[in-house]
DRENMAR-146856 format. One record per residue: x, y, z of N, C-alpha, C, O in turn; residue in three letters. Coordinates in steps of 0.1 Angstrom, whole numbers, plus 5000, padded with zeros to 4 digits. Example, Ala and Ser with C-alpha at 12.3 -4.5 7.8 and 13.67 -1.06 7.14 Angstrom:
NODE|5132|4943|5078|5123|4955|5078|5132|4967|5078|5142|4967|5085|ala
NODE|5128|4978|5071|5137|4989|5071|5129|5000|5079|5134|5011|5080|ser
END
This chain:
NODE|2888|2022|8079|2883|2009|8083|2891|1999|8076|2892|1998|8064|unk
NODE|2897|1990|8086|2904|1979|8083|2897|1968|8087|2891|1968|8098|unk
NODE|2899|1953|8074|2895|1940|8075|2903|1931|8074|2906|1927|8063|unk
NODE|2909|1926|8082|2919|1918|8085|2915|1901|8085|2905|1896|8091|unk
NODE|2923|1894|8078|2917|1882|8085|2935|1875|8078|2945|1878|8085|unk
NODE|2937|1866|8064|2949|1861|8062|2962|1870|8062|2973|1868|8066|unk
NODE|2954|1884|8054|2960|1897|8051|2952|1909|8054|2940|1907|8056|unk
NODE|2954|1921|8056|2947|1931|8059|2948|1938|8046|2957|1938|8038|unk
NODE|2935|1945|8045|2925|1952|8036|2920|1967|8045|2916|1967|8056|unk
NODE|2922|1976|8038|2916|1989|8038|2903|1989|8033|2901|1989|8020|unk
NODE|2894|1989|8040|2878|1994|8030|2873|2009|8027|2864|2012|8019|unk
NODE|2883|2022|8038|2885|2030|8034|2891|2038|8043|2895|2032|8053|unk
NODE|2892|2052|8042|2904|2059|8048|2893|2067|8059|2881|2065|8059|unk
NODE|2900|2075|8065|2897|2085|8075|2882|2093|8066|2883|2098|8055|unk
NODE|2869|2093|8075|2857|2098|8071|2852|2105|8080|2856|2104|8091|unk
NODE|2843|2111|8077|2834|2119|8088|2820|2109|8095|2811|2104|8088|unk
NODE|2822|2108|8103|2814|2095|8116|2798|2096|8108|2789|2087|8107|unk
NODE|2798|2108|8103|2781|2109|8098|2776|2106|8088|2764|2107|8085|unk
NODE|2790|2098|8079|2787|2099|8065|2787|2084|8067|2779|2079|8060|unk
NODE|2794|2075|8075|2797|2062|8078|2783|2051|8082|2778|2048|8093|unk
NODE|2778|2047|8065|2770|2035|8065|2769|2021|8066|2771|2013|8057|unk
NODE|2766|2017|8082|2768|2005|8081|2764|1992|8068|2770|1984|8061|unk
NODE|2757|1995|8068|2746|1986|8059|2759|1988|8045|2761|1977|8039|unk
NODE|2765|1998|8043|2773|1992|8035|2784|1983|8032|2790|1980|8022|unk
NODE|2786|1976|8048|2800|1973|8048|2795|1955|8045|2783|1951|8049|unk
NODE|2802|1948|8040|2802|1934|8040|2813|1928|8046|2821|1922|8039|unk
NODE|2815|1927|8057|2829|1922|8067|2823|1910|8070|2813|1908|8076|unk
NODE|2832|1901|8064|2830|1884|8071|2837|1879|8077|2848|1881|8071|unk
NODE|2839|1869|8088|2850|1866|8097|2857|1849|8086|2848|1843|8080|unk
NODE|2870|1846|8085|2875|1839|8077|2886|1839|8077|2890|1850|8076|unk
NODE|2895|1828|8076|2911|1830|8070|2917|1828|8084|2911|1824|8093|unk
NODE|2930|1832|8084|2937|1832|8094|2937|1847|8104|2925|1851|8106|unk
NODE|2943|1853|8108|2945|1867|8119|2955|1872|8118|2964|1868|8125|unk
NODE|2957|1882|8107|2964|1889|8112|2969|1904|8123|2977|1913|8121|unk
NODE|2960|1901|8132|2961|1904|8144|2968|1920|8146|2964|1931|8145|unk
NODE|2983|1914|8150|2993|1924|8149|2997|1936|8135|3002|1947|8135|unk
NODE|2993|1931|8128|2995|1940|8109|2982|1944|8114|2983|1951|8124|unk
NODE|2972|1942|8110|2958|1953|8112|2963|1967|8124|2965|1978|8120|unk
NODE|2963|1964|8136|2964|1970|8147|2978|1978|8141|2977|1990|8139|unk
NODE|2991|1973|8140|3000|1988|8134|2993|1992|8127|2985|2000|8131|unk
NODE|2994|1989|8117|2986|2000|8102|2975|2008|8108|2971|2018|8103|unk
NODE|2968|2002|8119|2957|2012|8121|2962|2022|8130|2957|2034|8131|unk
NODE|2975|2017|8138|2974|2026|8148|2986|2039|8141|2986|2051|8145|unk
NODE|2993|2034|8131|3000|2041|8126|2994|2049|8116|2999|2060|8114|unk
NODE|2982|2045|8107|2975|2057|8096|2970|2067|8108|2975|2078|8107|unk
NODE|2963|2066|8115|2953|2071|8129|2968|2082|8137|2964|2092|8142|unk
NODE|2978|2080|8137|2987|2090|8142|2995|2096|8129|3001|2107|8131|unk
NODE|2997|2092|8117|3000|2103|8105|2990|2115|8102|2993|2126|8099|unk
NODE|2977|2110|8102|2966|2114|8099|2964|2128|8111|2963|2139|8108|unk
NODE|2963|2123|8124|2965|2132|8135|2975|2144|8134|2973|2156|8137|unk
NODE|2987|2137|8128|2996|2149|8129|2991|2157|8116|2991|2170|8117|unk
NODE|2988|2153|8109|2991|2164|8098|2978|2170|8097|2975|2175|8086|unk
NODE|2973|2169|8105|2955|2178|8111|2961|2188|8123|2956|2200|8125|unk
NODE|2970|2183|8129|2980|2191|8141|2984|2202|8133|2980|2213|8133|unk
NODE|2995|2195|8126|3008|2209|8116|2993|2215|8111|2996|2227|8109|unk
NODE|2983|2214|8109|2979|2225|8104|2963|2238|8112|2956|2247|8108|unk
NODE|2968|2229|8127|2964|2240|8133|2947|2238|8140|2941|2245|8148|unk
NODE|2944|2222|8134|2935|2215|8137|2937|2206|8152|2948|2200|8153|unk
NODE|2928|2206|8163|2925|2196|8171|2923|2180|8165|2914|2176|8157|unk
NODE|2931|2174|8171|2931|2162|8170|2930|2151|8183|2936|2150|8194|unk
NODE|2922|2146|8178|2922|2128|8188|2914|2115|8179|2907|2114|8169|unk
NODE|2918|2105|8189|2916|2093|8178|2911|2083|8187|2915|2084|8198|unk
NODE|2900|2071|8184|2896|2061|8189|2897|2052|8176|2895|2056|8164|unk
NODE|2901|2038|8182|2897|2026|8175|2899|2014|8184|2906|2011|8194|unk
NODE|2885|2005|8174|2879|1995|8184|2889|1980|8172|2892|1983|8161|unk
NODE|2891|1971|8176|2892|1961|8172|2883|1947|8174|2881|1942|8185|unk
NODE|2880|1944|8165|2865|1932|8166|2874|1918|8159|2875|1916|8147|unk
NODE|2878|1910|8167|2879|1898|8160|2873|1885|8163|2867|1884|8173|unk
NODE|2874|1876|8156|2870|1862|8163|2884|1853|8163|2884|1841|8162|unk
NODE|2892|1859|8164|2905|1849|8165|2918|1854|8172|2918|1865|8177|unk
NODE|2927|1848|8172|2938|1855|8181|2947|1856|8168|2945|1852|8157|unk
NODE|2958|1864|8173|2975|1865|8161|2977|1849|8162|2980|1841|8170|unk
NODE|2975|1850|8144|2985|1840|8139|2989|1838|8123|2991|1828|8117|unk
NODE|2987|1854|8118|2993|1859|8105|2997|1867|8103|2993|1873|8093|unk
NODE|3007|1875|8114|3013|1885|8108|3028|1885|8101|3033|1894|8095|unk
NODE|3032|1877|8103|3044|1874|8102|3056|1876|8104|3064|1866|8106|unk
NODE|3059|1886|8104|3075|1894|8108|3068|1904|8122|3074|1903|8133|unk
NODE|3056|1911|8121|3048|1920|8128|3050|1913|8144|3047|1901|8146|unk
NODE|3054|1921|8156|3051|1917|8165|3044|1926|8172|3040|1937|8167|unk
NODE|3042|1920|8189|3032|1927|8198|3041|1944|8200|3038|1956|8200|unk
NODE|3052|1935|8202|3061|1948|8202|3063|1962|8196|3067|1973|8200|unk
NODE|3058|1956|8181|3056|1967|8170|3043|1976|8172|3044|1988|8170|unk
NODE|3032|1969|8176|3021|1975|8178|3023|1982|8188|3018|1993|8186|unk
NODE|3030|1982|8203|3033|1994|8212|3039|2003|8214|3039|2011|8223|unk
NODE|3049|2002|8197|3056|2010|8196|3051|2021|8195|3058|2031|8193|unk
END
């Protein structure tokens, strides 16, 4: 789970869906968007993580949702382009 807003933040890595307490999380909307940096890093941990559940023989697949209240306008070097790579 990633929190994105000036800069993006990891609140933590790949978990099992059962163990995942909302009530734990404190996510507040603030700062600027970085939009584009959240969405690679997510989409790129989410396909390392995949493969190396593959090489070892495990099924894999992946969902992620993105929730913001703002559009890109902090990623900096990060383009749309990068995210469809």
């Amino acid at each position: 789970m990633l929190e994105f807003g000036s800069d993006v933040r990891e609140i933590h890595g790949f978990v099992n869906f059962k163990q995942v307490d909302p009530a734990s999380y404190d996510v507040r909307p603030g700062g600027m968007t970085a939009l584009y940096e959240a969405t690679h890093q997510l989409a790129s941990s989410m396909y390392d993580y995949g493969k190396r559940l593959i090489d070892q023989d495990f099924s894999a697949n992946g969902v992620f949702f993105i929730i913001t209240d703002g559009v890109e306008n902090a990623s900096g070097s990060r383009t749309v382009a990068d995210v469809r790579e």
